[in-house]
N, C-alpha and C positions, 0 to 999 in steps of 0.2 A: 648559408648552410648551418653554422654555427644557431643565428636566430632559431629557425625551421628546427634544428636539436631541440632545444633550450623551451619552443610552445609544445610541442609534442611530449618532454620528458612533464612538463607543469600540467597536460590534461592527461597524463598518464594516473600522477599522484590523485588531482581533482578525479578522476574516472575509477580511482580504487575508492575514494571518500562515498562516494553514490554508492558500492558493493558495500560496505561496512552499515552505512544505511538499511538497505533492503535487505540485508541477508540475513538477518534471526527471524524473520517475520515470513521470509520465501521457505527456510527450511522446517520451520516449525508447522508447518500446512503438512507439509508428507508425514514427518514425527508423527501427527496426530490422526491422519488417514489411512498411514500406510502406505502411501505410495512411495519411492526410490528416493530419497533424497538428490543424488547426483542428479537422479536426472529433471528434477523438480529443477535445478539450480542450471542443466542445459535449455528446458522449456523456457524460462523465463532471459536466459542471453538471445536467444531465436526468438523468441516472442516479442522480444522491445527491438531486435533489430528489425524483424519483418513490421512490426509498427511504425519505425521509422520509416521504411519503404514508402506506405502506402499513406504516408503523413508529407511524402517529399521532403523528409529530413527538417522540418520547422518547429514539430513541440517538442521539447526537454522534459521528456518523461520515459520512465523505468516502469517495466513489466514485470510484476511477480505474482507471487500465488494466491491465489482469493481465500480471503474468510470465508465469504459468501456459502460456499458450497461443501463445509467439511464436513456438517451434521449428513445432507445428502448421500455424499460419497460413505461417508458411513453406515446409513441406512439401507443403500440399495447392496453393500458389498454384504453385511447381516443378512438380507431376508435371502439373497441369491448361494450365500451358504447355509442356509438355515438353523441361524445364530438367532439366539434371542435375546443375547446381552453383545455389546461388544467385547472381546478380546483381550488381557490384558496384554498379552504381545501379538499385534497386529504384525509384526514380521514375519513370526515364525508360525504362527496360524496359515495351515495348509490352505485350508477350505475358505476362509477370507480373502487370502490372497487371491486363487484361484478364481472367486468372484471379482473381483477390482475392477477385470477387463469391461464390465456390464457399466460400470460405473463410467469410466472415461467414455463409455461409447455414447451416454447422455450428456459428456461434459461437450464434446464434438456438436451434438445436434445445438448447445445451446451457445456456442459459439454461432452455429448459422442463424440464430436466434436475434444473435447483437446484427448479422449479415438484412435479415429483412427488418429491423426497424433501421439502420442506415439508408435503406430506401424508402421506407417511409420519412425520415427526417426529406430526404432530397429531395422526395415530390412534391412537398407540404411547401417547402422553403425555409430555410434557417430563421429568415427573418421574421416570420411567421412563428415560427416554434417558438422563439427566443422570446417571443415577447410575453410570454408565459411566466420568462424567466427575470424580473424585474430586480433592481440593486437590492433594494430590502430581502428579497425573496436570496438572491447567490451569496449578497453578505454574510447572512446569518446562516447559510450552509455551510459558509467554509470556517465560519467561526465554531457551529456543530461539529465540523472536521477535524479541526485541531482539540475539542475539548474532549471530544468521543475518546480519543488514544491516549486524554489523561492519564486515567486510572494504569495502565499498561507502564506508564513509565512508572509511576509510585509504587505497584507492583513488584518492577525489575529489582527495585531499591531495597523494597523491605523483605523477600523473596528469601525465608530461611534463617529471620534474625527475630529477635524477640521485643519484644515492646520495650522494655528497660535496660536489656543486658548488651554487654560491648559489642556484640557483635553487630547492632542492628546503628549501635554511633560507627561503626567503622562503616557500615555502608554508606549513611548519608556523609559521612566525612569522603568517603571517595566519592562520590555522587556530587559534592557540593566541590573540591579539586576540578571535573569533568567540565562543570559549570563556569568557573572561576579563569578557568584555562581559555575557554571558549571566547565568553567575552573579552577577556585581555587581549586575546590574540586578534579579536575582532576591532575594538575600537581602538588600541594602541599601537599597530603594527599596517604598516601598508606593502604596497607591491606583490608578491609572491604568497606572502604567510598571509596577508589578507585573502585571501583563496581558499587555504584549506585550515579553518580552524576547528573545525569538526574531528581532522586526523589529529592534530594537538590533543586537544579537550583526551581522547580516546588516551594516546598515546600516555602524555603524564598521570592519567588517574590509573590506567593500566600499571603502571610503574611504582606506583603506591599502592595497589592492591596487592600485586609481587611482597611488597614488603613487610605487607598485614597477612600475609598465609591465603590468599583471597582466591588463589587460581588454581584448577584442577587441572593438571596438565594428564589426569588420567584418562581425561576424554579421547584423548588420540591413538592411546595405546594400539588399541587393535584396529585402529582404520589404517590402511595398504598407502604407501604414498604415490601410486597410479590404481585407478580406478575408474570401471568399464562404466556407466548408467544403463541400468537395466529397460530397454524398449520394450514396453510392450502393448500389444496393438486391440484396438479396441474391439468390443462386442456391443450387438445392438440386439437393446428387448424394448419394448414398447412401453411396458413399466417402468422401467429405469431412469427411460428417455423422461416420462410423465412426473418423477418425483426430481430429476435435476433440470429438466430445462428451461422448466417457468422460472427460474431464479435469476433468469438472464433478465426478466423485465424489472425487476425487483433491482439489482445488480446497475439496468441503465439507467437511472437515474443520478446513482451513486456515481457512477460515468461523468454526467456531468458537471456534479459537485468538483469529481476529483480535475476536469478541463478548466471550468469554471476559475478553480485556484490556481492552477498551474497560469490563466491569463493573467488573474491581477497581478502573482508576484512577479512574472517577467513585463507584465505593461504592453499586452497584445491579446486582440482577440482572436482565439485560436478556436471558438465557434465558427466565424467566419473566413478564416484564411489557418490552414489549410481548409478548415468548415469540421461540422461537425458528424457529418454523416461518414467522412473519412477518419475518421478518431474511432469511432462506434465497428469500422470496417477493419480498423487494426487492431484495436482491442478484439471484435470478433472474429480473425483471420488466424491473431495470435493463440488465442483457447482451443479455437480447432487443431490446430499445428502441436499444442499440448495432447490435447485429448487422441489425436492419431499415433502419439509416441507413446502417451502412458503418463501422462504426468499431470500436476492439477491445473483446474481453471486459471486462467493468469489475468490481471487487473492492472488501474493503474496506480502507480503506489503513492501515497500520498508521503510516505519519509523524506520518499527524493527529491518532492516541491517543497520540503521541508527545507532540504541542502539550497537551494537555489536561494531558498528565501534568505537564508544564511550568509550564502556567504557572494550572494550578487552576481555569480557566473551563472548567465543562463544558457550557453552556448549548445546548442544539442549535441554536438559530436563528443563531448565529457559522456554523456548517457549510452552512446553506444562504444565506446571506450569502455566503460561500465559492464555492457553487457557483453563484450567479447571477453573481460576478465571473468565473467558469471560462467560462462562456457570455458574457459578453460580450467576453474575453479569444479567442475564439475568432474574432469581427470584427473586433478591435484587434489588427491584426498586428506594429505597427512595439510595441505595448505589450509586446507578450508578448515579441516578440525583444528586448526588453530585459531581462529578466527572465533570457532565456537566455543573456547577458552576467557572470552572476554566474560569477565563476572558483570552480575545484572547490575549491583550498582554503576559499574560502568558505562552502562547501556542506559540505563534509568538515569543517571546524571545529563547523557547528552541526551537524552528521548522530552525531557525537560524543558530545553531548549528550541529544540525541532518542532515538536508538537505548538509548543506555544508559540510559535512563532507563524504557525500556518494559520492560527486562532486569530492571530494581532493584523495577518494580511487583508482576513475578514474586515474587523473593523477598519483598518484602510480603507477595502473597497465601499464601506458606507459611507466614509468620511468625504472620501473621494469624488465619489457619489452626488454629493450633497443630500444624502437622505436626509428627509426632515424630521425628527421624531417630537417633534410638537404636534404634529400629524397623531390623532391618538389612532386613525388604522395604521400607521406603521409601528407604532407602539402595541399594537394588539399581534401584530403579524408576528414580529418579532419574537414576543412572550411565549406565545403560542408553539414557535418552531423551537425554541431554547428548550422549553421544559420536555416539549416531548421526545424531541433529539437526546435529548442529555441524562430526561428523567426513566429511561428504560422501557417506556410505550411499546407494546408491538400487536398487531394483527396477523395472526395464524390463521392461512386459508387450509392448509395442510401442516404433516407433520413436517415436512422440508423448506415450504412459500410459506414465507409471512414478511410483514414492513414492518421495519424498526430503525431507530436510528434516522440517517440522512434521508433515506428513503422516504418515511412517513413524515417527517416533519419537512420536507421540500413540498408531497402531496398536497400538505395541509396549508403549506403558507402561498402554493399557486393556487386553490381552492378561493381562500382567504383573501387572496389580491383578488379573486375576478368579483367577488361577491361583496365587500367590505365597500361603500360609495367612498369616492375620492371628495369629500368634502373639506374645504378652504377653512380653518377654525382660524375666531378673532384671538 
């Protein structure tokens, strides 16, 4: 009984490290659309649980709010109040709000969107699909993956400091603390604190930024510490549907980058077992289950394969620990405005770490691999996915659809694999 305590209370801790993760990046979707934060942050506890359902509890992944779709969400709640700018307060804008419902009712349809290509992956066969998907081609996605969320951490750091004055060395000084912490706790330390060095890292820079004036504790002020999440239920216009639901094709791709990573850092392939048509069914069972309550598209999160990669536990039930803490985190208001107290460099010292570390898995899986890159097509492939991944490439079909990022440089390097001859060089 005693033991059975003792694993429970360590994936309790381990299962808050995954919420401190995902959570500026889950609530900062609604900040910026408008939609309920609370209940953005219940969407996404029900979204990674119902994902774990229909995965049979085998991938270690967390559900939160998609980038993908916030220009969208924005567009269709504008034209459906008939705004022509957006808002500077999306909250308290009557006529915005009152359009929102138009907007989740196309996040809904493009949820069943990821629903019919899960059956096409099934009918095709995995093994079939996958081979589209070759090591040079997934390598260098998940290395796009980790570089793409660079900029976001270096951002959180210098976020409000000035190029030469104290304020902006106090950040990287707590930033480089975040870092410092991390790894110590990582290579020095075993048993238990080898588990959570992500809550370290947070916990002592936190405690240093306390000391430098760093933290607003006026964020909490007026948040209630019990709080209702506001449901509410979608509407469906056929334009709406038209401007969010092709982004789901756009979106699966980036699906599979984020599967993709989540196999090499635990060392299983989770295209094949659970499969990948069931990954595609809980990602798009979860966004509808969002979209029917009011809250945004939910995805899968690449921070959390971050944590795994970190700190070695890939246990799935830490994740849905995680997400029962997200759910109730969504009642406990004054809890969570705390959490949103962590200053950026804080966030930016461990996002540092995280990010690069999903980067570094990349190159694993090519090493692992045995990619040749003597090979000058896999030296072409490669080139080719980095710059456009990295270098801000994108194709606009619409003002909402367009490939950028993983998306267009995955297109390009399975393009590039089928076309490029497999030639032997002396």
């Amino acid at each position: 009984m005693t033991q059975s305590k003792s694993n429970m209370a360590k994936n309790l801790i381990i299962g808050f490290q995954h919420v401190l993760a995902m959570f500026g990046a889950t609530v900062l979707v609604p900040m910026l659309t408008g939609l309920d934060v609370s209940l953005s942050l219940l969407c996404a506890g029900l979204g990674t649980l119902l994902f774990h359902l229909v995965t049979k509890g085998k991938v270690p992944t967390f559900l939160g709010s998609s980038f993908a779709f916030i220009s969208a969400v924005q567009i269709v709640a504008m034209r459906k109040a008939g705004l022509s700018v957006l808002p500077e307060n999306l909250i308290a804008n009557t006529a915005y709000q009152a359009a929102l419902p138009y907007a989740t009712g196309g996040i809904v349809v493009a949820g069943a969107v990821y629903l019919v290509m899960a059956a096409i992956v099934y009918f095709i066969g995995t093994e079939k699909f996958l081979k589209l998907f070759p090591p040079i081609v997934t390598g260098t996605m998940i290395i796009i993956i980790g570089l793409m969320l660079a900029p976001t951490a270096i951002n959180s750091i210098t976020q409000g400091g000035t190029v030469t004055g104290v304020p902006l060395l106090k950040n990287w000084f707590v930033a480089g603390i975040a870092i410092a912490t991390i790894v110590c706790i990582s290579l020095f330390t075993k048993g238990f604190f080898k588990l959570v060095p992500i809550l370290f890292g947070i916990f002592v820079s936190y405690m240093f930024a306390l000391m430098f004036g760093m933290v607003d504790f006026s964020l909490i002020n007026n948040i209630k510490f019990l709080q209702v999440p506001k449901i509410m239920l979608p509407k469906f216009d056929l334009s709406s549907i038209l401007i969010i639901a092709p982004i789901s094709i756009v979106t699966f791709v980036e699906h599979i980058g984020d599967v993709t990573a989540s196999s090499a850092v635990v060392g299983k392939n989770f295209m094949r077992d659970p499969g990948l048509h069931r990954t595609l069914i809980g990602d798009g069972a979860a966004t509808m289950l969002a979209g029917f309550l009011g809250g945004p598209a939910n995805t899968t999160y690449s921070e959390n394969t971050s944590v795994l990669a970190t700190t070695k536990n890939y246990n799935p039930a830490t994740l849905r620990i995680a997400a029962v803490i997200a759910i109730l985190l969504a009642f406990l208001g004054k809890f969570a405005g705390i959490i949103q107290t962590l200053p950026g460099a804080v966030i930016g010292g461990v996002s540092i770490v995280l990010y690069g570390m999903i980067s570094a898995v990349g190159l694993r899986n090519l090493v692992e691999n045995k990619v040749d890159f003597k090979q000058s097509r896999n030296l072409y492939i490669a080139a080719v996915m980095l710059v456009i991944g990295l270098g801000g490439a994108t194709i606009n079909f619409s003002e909402t659809v367009s490939l950028s990022g993983v998306a267009l440089s995955a297109i390009l390097g399975i393009i590039l694999n089928l076309i490029l001859p497999n030639i032997e060089e002396q």
